[in-house]
C-alpha positions in Angstrom: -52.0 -98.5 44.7 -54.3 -101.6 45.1 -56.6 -99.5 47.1 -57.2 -97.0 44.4 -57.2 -99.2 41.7 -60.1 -101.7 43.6 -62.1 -98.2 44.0 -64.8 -97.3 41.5 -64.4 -94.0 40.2 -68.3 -91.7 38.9 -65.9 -89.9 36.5 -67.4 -86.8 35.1 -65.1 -85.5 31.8 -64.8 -81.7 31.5 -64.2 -80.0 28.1 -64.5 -76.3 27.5 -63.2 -74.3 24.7 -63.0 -70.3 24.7 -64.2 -68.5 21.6 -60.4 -66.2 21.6 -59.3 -70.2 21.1 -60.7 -69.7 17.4 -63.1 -72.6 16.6 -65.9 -72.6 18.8 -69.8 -73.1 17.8 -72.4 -70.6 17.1 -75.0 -70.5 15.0 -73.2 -67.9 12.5 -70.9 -70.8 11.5 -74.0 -73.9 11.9 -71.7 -75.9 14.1 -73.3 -77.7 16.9 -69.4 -77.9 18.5 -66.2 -77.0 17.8 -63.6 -79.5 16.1 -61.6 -78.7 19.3 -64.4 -79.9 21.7 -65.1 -83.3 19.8 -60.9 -83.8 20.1 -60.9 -83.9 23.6 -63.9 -85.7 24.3 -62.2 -88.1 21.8 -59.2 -88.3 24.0 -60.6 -88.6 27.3 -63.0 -91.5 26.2 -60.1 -93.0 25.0 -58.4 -92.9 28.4 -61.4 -94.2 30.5 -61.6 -97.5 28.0 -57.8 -98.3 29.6 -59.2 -97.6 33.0 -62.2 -99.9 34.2 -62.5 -99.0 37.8 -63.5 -95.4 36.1 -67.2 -95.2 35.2 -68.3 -92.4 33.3 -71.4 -90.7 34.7 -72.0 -87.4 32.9 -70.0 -85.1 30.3 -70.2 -81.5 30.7 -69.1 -78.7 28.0 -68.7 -75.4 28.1 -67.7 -74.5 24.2 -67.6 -71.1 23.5 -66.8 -70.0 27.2 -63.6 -67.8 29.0 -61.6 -70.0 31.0 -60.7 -67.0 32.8 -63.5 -67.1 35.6 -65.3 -70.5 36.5 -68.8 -68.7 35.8 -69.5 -70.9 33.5 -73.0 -73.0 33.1 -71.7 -76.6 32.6 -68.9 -76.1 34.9 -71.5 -75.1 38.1 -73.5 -77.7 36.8 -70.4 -80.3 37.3 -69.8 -78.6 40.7 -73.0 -79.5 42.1 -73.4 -83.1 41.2 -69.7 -82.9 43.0 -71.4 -81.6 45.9 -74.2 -84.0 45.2 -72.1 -87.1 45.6 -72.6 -88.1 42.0 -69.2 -87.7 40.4 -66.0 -87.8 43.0 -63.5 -87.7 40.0 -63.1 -85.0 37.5 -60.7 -85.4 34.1 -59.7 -83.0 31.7 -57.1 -82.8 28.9 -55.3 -80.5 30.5 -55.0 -77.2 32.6 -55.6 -74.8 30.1 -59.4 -76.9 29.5 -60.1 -76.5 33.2 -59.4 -73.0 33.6 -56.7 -70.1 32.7 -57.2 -68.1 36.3 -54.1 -68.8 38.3 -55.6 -68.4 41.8 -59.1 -70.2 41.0 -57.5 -72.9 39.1 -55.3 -73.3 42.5 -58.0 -73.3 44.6 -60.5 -75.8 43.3 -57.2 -78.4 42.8 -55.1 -77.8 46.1 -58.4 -76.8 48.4 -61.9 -77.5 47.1 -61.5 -81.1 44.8 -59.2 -83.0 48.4 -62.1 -81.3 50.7 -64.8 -83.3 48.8 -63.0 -85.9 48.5 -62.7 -85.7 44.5 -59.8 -86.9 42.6 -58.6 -84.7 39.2 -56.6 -85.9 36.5 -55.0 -84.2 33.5 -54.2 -85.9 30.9 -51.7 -84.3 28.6 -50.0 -82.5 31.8 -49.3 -86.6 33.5 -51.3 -85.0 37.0 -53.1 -87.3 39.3 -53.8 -85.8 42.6 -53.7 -89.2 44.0 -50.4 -89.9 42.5 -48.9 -86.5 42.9 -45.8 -86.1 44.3 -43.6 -83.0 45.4 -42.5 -82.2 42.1 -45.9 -81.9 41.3 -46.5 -79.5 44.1 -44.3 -76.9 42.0 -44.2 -77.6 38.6 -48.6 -77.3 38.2 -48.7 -73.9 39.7 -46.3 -73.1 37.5 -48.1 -74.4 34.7 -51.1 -72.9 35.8 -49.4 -69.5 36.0 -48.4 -69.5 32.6 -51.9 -70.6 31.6 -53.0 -67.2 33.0 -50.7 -65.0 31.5 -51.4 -66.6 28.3 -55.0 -64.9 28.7 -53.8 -62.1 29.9 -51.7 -61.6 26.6 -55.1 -62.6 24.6 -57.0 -60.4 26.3 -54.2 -57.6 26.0 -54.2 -58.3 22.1 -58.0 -58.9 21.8 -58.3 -55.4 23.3 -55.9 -53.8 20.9 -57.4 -54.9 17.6 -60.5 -53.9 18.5 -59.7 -50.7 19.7 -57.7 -50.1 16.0 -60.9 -51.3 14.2 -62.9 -48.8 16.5 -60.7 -46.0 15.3 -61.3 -47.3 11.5 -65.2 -46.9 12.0 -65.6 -50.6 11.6 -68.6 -51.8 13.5 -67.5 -54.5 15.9 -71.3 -54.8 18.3 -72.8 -58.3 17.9 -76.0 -56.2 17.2 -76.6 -53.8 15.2 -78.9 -50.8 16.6 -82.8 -50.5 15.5 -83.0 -48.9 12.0 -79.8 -50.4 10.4 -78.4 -54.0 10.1 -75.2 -55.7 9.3 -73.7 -55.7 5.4 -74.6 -59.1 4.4 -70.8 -58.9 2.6 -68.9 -57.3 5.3 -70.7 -57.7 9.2 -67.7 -54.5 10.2 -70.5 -52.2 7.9 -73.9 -51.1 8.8 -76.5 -50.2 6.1 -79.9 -49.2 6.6 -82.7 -51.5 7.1 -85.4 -49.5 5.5 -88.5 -51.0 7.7 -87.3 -50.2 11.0 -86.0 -46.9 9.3 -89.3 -45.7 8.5 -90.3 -46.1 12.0 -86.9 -43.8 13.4 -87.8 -41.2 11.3 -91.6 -41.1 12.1 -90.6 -41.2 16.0 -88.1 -38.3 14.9 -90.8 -36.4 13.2 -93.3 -36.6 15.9 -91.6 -35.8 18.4 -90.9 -32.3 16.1 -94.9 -32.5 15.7 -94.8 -32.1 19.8 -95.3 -35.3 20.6 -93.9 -36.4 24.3 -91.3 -40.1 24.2 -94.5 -41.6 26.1 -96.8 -40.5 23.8 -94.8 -41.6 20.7 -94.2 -44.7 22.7 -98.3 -45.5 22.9 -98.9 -44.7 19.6 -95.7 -47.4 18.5 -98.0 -49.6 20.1 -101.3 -48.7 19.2 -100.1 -48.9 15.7 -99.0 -53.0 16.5 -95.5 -52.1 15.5 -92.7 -54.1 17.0 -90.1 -52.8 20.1 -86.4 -52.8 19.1 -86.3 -56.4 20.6 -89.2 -57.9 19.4 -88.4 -56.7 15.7 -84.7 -58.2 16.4 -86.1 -61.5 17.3 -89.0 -61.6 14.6 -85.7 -61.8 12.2 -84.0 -64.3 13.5 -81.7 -62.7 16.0 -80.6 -64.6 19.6 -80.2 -61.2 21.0 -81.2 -60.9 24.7 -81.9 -58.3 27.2 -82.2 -58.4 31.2 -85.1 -55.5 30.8 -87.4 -57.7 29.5 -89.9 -57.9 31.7 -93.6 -59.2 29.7 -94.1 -61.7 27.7 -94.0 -59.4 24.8 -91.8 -56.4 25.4 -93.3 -53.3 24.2 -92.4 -49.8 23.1 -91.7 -47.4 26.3 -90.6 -44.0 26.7 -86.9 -44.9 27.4 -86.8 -46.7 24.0 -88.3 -43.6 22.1 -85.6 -41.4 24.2 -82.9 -44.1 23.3 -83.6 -43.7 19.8 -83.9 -39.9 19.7 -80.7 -39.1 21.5 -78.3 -41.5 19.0 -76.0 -40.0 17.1 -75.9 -43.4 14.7 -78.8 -42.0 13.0 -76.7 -39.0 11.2 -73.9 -41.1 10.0 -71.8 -40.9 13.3 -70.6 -44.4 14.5 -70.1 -44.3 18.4 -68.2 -47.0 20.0 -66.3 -47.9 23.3 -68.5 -46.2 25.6 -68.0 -48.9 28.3 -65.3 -51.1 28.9 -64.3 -53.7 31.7 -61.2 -53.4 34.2 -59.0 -56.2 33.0 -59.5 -60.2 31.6 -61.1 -61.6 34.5 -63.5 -59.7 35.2 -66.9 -59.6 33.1 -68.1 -56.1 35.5 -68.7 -53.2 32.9 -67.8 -49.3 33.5 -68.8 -46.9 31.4 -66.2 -44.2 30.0 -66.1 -40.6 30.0 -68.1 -39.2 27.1 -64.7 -37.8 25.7 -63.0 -40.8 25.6 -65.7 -42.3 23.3 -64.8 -43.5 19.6 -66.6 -41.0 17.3 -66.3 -41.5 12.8 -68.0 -39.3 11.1 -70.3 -40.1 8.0 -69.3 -44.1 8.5 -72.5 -45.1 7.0 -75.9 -43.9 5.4 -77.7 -41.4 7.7 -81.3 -41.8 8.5 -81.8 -38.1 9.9 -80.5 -35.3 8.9 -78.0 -33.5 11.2 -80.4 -30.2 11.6 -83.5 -32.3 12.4 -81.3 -34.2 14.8 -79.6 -31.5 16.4 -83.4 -29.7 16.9 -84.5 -32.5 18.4 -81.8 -32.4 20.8 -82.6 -28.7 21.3 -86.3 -30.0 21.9 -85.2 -32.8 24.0 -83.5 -30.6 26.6 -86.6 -27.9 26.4 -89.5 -30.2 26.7 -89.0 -31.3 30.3 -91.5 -28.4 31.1 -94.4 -30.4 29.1 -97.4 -30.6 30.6 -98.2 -32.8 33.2 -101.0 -35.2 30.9 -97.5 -36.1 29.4 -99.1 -36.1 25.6 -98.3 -33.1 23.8 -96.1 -30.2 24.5 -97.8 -26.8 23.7 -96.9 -25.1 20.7 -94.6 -22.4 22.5 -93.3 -24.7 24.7 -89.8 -23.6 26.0 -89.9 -20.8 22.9 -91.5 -18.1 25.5 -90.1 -16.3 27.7 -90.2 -12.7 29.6 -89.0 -9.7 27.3 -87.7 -8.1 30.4 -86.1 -10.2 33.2 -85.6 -13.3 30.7 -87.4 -15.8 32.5 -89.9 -18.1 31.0 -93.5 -17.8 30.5 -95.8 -20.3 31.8 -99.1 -21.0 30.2 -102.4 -20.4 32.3 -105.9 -21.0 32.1 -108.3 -18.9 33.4 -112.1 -19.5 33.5 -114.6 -16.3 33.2 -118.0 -16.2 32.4 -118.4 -19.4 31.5 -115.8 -19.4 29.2 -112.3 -20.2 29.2 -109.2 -18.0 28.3 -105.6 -19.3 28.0 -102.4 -16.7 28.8 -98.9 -16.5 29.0 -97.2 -14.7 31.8 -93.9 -14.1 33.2 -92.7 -17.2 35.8 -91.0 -14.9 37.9 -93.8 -12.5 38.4 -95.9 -15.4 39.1 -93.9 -16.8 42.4 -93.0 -13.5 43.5 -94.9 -10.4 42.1 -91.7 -8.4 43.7 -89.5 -10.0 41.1 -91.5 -8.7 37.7 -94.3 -7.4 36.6 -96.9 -9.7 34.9 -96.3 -9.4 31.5 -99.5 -11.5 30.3 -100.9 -11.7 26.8 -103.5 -14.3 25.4 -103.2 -16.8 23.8 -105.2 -16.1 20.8 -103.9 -12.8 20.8 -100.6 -14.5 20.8 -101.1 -16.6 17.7 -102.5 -13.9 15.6 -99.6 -11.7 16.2 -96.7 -14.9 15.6 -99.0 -16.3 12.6 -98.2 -12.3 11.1 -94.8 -11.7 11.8 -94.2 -15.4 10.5 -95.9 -14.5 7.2 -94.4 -11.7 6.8 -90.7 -13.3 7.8 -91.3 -16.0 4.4 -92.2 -13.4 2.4 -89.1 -12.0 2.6 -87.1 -15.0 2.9 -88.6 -16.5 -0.3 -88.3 -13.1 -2.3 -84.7 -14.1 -1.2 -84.6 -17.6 -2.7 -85.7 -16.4 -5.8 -82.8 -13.5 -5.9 -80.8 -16.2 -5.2 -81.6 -19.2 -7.9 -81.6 -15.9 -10.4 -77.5 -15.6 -9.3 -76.7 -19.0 -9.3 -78.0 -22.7 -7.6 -76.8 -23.1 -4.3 -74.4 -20.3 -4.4 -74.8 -19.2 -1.2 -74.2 -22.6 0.4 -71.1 -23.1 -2.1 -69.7 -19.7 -0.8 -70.6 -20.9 3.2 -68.2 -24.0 2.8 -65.8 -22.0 1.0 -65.6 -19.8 4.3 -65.8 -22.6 6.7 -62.9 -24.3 5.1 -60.6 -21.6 5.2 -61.8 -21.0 8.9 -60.7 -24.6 9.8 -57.7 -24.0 8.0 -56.7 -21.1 10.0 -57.7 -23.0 13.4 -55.3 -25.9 12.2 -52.8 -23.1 11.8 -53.2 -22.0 15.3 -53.1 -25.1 17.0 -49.8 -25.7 15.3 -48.0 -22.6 16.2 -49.1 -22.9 20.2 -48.4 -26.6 20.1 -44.7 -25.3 18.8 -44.6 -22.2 21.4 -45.5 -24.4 24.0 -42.4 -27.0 23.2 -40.2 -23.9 22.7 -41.1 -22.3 26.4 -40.0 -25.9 27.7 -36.4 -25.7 25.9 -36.9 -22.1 27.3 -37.1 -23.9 30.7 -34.3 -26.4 30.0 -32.3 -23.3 29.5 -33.2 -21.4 32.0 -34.5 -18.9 30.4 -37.7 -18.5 32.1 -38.7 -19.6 35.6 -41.0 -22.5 36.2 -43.6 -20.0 36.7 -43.2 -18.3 33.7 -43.4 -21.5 32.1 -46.4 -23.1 33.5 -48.4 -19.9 33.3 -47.4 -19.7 29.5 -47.9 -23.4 29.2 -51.4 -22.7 30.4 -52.2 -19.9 27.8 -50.9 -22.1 25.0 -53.2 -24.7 25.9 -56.1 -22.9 26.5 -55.6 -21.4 22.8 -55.5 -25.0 21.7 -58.5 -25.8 23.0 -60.7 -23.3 22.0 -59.5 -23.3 19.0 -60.5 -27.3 18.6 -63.8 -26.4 19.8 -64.1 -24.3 17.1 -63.7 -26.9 14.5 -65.6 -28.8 16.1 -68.7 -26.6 15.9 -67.1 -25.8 12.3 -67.3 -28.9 11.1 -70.5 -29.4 12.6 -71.9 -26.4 10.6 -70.5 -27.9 7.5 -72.1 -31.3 8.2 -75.8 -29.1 8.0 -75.0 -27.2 4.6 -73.4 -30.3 3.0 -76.5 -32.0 3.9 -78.4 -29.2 2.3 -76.5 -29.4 -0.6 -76.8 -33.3 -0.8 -80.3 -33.1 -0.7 -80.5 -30.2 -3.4 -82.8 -28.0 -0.8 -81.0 -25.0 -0.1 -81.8 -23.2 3.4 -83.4 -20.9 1.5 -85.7 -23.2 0.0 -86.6 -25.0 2.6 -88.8 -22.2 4.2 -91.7 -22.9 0.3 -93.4 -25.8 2.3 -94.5 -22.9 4.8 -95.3 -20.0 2.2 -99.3 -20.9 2.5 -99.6 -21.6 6.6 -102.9 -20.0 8.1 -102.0 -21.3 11.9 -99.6 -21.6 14.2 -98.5 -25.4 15.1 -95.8 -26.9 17.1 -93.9 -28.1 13.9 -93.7 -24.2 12.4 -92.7 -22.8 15.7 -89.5 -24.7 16.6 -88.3 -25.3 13.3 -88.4 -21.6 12.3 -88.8 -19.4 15.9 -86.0 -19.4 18.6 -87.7 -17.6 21.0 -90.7 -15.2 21.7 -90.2 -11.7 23.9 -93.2 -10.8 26.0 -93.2 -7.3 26.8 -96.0 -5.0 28.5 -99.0 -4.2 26.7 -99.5 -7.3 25.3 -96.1 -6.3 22.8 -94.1 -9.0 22.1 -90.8 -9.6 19.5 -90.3 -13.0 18.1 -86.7 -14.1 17.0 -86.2 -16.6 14.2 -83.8 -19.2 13.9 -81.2 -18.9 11.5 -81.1 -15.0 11.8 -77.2 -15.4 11.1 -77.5 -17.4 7.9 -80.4 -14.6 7.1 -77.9 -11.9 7.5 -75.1 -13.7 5.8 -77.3 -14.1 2.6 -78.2 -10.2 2.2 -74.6 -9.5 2.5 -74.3 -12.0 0.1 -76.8 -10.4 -2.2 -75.5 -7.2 -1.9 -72.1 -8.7 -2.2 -73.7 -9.8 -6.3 -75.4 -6.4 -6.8 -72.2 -4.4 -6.1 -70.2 -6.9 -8.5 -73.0 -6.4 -11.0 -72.7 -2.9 -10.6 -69.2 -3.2 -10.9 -69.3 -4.9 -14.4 -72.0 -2.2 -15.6 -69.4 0.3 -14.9 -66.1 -1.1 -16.6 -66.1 1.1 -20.1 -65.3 -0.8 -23.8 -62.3 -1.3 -24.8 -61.0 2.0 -26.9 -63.4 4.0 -25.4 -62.9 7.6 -23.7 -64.6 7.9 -20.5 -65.9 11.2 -19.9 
């Protein structure tokens, strides 16, 4: 005892405090450390003034960090002045402050601390590893045990609760995504930040213009406005990134791309898409897209769910842009071969010193066996479209004004009523195969029907489920677009005025009115608008108000003979 008393001890103190432990520091709350932190430094200083052959050479705090892995800064930083020679005793509080890993915890006190000839003390648990004894030797891995499955348990309920809030559409990211922010009065709520909104829907609307994500992505930085990251951090935020790879991190086309394929920018709060395999472990995976955490119209939308679900559309057609990687053409993925289906490609041809754009058929082009050519220029091409595109809103806003004559909106009002009662039904049938599928099991039970009669009706069941909650998906989906319509007060009707007075054909007219274009020999060619369904719908619906008209005309006075 002598001996270790006459030694001189370069005693490092060790305090670390988890943020699941409650009151850690951050800069949300101002505090420079936690109450808990400044307790145990309290009590270890206190022990080393009753110990003079202990010499205190450095502190080291980790407040704020798991104690379920040692990857933490001040801890490696204490590890290699260990390994320096500088500190050859370490002393925390008690096991719990050193770590919560079972193993680890085990192997730095029984293995790596007597190798290096350091001595550990914890305070509060009476341990000296150059006083332990045998009993010691049992009771700490115990103690250590149940420091781990205390985390566990943490971790288990942590986990839990924020699953539950995922399911309520409370926001639970430290960050919130470019174009919204954080409720000042609730930080579970996100509400629009109307600056970096601007820029969303400007990236949303040129890439409808025909603008490529690299494009929009130089001209976000010709214009000197700020990345996602830079805006975060020119207001204040700490928020990091390991793609940072300037000085100044710029706009790129993965950013625009980012951006455009988000469903947070209709209303629709996505959460849980990655996830890691248990406490100890920091590694992320990312989930299934169907085990996501979708809400619905959780917060303000910045786009509108048509504009969005074009883009989409555009996203998924544009990969046969041109090679300059600027602007997509205006019939880009919108063209195709009347005849064998397949798409048209766009080719320049000089000729007399002049040049002449056409169209032709893909296939015919790699293998002249497969089609024939099918070409038609491209000037020829936009005269023809600019026409039959004319003509198409001449109709469609002699329809609007039928319309507004019978009543605002009507048509919309009467879609929802439809959809509603189609959902309804769905509901219905889901719940009568969900109850046909537990009677074919009592069926089983009763031996009634073999197990191959049960798992082939089993199977049908289900698949009737299925399809029909597809159905209400693309249902509700449907309703989403004419509630936003109505929200807006622009019919679908109406929304075809800002094109009454076009005199060309640009990208913008062509995919938000023209599914596809039908080349056909002899330069003939049939174009097919979007929206042909809701078309029909609405002169069935018109027809549907002449005939009750009609019907009203026809019902005599009262007292009066008809003839």
């Amino acid at each position: 005892m002598k001996q270790i008393q006459d030694q001189l001890f370069k005693v490092a103190i060790y305090l670390r405090l988890s943020k699941d432990d409650g009151d850690f520091s951050s800069a949300e709350n101002g505090k420079s450390e936690s109450n808990s932190i400044h307790n145990q430094r309290e009590l270890l200083m206190a022990f080393l003034a009753k110990h003079p052959e202990m010499e205190l050479y450095d502190e080291y705090k980790d407040d704020g960090r798991t104690g379920t892995n040692f990857d933490r800064p001040e801890f490696q930083r204490m590890m290699d002045d260990v390994r320096k020679g500088s500190v050859n005793c370490v002393i925390v509080k008690d096991l719990s402050r050193f770590g919560r890993d079972y193993i680890e915890c085990g192997k730095y006190i029984e293995k790596i601390f007597p190798q290096l000839g350091v001595r550990f003390i914890s305070i509060n648990d009476g341990f000296d590893t150059r006083a332990a004894g045998s009993a010691d030797s049992i009771v700490i891995p115990f103690k250590n045990l149940i420091n781990d499955s205390y985390s566990r348990d943490i971790s288990i309920k942590v986990r839990s609760n924020l699953d539950v809030k995922r399911k309520n559409g409370e926001f639970i990211s430290n960050f919130a995504v470019y174009g919204y922010k954080k409720d000042p009065e609730n930080k579970n709520q996100l509400i629009v930040d109307e600056d970096a909104a601007e820029v969303v829907r400007d990236i949303f609307k040129w890439k409808i213009e025909g603008l490529s994500p690299n494009r929009i992505a130089d001209k976000l930085n010709g214009l000197g406005i700020l990345s996602p990251m830079e805006y975060k951090k020119a207001r204040g935020s700490k928020f990091k990134t390991e793609f940072k790879t300037n000085g100044k991190a710029l706009w790129s086309h993965v950013a625009v791309r980012r951006i455009l394929k988000n469903e947070v920018y209709v209303g629709v709060l996505v959460q849980g898409k990655r996830t890691t395999p248990n406490y100890k472990t920091k590694k992320f995976i990312y989930k299934n897209e169907s085990e996501w955490v979708r809400v619905e119209d959780r917060h303000d939308a910045i786009i509108s769910r048509p504009q969005f679900d074009l883009v989409q559309q555009l996203l998924r057609e544009d990969t046969r842009a041109s090679s300059e990687k600027t602007e997509v053409h205006p019939y880009c993925g919108r063209i195709f071969c009347g005849d064998c289906g397949a798409p048209a490609v766009r080719k320049t041809v000089n000729s007399c010193g002049r040049q002449y754009v056409y169209y032709v058929c893909s296939a015919n082009k790699a293998n002249r066996d497969v089609c024939s050519k099918h070409s038609i220029r491209e000037d020829v091409l936009d005269k023809v479209v600019l026409a039959t595109v004319q003509r198409q809103i001449e109709v469609i806003l002699d329809m609007d004004r039928a319309m507004q004559q019978i009543e605002a909106l009507s048509w919309e009002k009467a879609e929802i009523k439809k959809i509603d009662a189609n959902i309804e039904y769905q509901n219905q049938v889901i719940e009568k195969n969900n109850a046909l599928r537990l009677g074919v099991y009592e069926d089983l039970r009763a031996g009634i029907l073999t197990k191959e009669e049960f798992l082939a009706l089993k199977e049908e069941f289900m698949e009737r489920i299925d399809t029909a909650k597809q159905l209400i998906e693309q249902l509700t989906s449907d309703k989403s677009g004419i509630q936003h319509g109505l929200k807006k007060q622009q019919s679908w009707l109406s929304q075809f005025r800002e094109y009454k007075n076009i005199s060309e054909i640009s990208r913008i007219i062509v995919v938000n009115l023209i599914e596809r274009i039908n080349i056909f020999e002899n330069a003939e060619i049939e174009v097919v608008f979007r929206q042909r369904d809701q078309f029909a719908d609405i002169m069935s619906f018109l027809e549907e108000q002449e005939q009750k008209k009609a019907a009203k005309r026809a019902i005599p006075f009262p007292g009066l003979e008809v003839v």
